[in-house]
N, C-alpha and C positions, 0 to 999 in steps of 0.2 A: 504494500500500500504506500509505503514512505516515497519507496523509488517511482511508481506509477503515478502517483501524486507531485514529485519533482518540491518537495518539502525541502525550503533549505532552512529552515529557524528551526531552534529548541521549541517554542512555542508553537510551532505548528506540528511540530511530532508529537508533543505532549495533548494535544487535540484530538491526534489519527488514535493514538494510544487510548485516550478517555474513549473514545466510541467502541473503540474493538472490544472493549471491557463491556461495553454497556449491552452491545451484541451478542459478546460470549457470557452475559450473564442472563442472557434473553427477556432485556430490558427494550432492546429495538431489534424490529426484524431485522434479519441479513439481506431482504429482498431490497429495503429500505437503503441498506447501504450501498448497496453495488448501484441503484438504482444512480443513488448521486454522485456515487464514482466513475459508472459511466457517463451520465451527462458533463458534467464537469471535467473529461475527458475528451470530448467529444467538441465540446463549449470552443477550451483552451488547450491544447496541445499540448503549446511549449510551459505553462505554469498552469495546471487545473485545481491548485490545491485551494486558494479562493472561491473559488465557484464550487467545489466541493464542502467547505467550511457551510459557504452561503444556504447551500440546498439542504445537508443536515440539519441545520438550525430553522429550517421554514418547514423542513419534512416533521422534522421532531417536535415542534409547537402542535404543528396542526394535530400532531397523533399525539399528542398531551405527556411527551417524555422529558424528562429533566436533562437539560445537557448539563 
């Protein structure tokens, strides 16, 4: 995720990390996450980790999860 994501901050790793957590805790679906890993992928090429941030936090309100 780090690499596919083109994560270059502490603070952005410590992000990808809180969500895998929250995934692997099945606090948010996995379908949920790929979803906005691939859009923000797809978004931004060369940096998708923004737009990946972005979608998590808009996917996760709406589904009532705490980032």
């Amino acid at each position: 995720m780090i690499k596919g994501l083109k994560v270059t901050r502490p603070v952005e790793e410590s992000f990808i990390d809180h969500v895998v957590i929250l995934v692997g805790n099945n606090k948010m679906p996995v379908s949920l996450f790929y979803a906005a890993f691939r859009w923000a992928r797809r978004l931004s090429p060369e940096y998708p980790f923004p737009y990946f941030e972005s979608a998590i936090r808009a996917l996760a309100k709406k589904n009532k999860i705490d980032i």
